[in-house]
Phi, psi and omega in degrees: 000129176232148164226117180295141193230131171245156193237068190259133163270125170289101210095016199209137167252037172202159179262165159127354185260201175017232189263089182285167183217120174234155212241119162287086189269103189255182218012054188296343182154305216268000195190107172313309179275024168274000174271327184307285228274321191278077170282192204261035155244341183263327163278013146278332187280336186274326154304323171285291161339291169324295183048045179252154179294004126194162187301159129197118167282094176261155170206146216284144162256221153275347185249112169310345166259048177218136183207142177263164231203073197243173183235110155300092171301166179294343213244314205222111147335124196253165203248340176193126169238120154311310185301324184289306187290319182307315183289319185289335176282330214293319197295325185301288148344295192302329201271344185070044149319280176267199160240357182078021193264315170237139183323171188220128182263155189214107195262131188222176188297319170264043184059196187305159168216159174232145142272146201221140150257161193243070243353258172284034184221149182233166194223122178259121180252110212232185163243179216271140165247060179001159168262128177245138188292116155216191175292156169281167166282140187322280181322010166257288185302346168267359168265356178221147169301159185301299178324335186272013199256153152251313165210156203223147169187217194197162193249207181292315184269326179223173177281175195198133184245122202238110184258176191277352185215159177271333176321293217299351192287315159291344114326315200286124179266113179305105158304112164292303186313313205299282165337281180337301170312312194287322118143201184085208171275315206177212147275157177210079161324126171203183206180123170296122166321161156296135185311147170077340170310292189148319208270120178311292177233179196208164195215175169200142160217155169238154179192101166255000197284312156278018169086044195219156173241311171190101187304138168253017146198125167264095182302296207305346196269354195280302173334336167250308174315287211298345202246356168279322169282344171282322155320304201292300192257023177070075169220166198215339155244158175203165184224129175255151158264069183264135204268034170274192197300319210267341188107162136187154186233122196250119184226140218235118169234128180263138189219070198351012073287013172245134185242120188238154207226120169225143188196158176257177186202151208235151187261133173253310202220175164188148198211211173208140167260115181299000000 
């Protein structure tokens, strides 16, 4: 059995940046017996091996713009990712699967999810997950003075912290534990960018709960950030900042109840898996 694996960064038009991913392409042609052979103890152990903050398995259906679509983290099958679907299409392309002429659907555990290409950028169409306002949970509500908060509530997956400047976003050193305790995926940092940046808002995520310490570009998180900061600052495109070590630049259109994600992705390696 060989299965080709590609090793793409997500969100980054250069490599060493934004989110890597690696895209698994299963029945490709070349080995009848790649879905037989990789059940879900074996795509979890190649996510573990791997030990990028996800995985992603694809396999061809019958409508060539249709493909199905799971994601690993090293630790837990994930219920939704942006960057990994953004690399599977990106990989799809690259590999001349498709050719990118027309969007692409991807049936996944969260349903239809879609992809577009924009010329070197692919624009994902995923949906939207409000923020709903509540109080934090203690092991939370103990990382920032009350004055830094502007508002706190929680998404489908995670709790989501709205602080008063992007410095403090960019400061904040994470209680793993702490996060970890409070339950769900993680955290969702967030902070109206600084004038002159570029950036509308700026993010952070944590998610340790899912093998993640700290995602350095989050598509799926754009789903709640974007439609709160397209409220807060009357905007309907925006540009995200996630301020981890490696970077990324996110760019976010909101259509109510669908949130579209656009980004570029760097091809790093290609290989065969054994």
């Amino acid at each position: 059995m060989s299965i080709p694996i590609t090793w793409v960064d997500a969100f980054s038009d250069v490599a060493f940046g934004g989110n890597p991913a690696a895209v698994c392409l299963l029945n490709d042609g070349v080995s009848n017996d790649n879905d037989q052979a990789l059940d879900d103890v074996r795509m979890q152990s190649i996510a573990s091996e791997l030990g990028l903050a996800e995985t992603a398995f694809v396999t061809r259906t019958e409508d060539p713009a249709v493909f199905g679509l799971r994601w690993f983290t090293p630790t837990v099958e994930a219920d939704i990712c942006g960057h990994a679907t953004l690399a599977a299409a990106h990989a799809l392309r690259e590999s001349g699967v498709v050719d990118g002429a027309v969007p692409l659907t991807f049936l996944t555990r969260s349903g239809p999810l879609g992809a577009a290409f924009e010329g070197d950028m692919v624009s994902l169409d995923f949906p939207a997950d409000p923020m709903t306002p509540c109080a934090l949970p203690d092991s939370l509500k103990r990382q920032w003075p009350t004055a830094d908060v502007v508002e706190t509530g929680r998404s489908r997956y995670d709790w989501f912290v709205v602080l008063s400047s992007a410095d403090l976003v960019r400061a904040y050193e994470p209680e793993l534990a702490a996060v970890a305790a409070a339950g769900d995926r993680g955290l969702l940092l967030t902070a109206v960018g600084d004038p002159g940046t570029g950036a509308d808002y700026v993010l952070r995520v944590f998610a340790p709960n899912v093998g993640i310490p700290e995602d350095p570009a989050t598509g799926s998180a754009q789903c709640t950030a974007g439609p709160y900061w397209s409220g807060v600052l009357g905007l309907d495109t925006l540009v995200a900042r996630q301020m981890s070590s490696r970077g990324a630049v996110l760019r976010v259109q909101v259509d109510r109840e669908r949130v579209k994600i656009a980004g570029h992705a760097t091809t790093v390696l290609t290989g065969h898996l054994c």
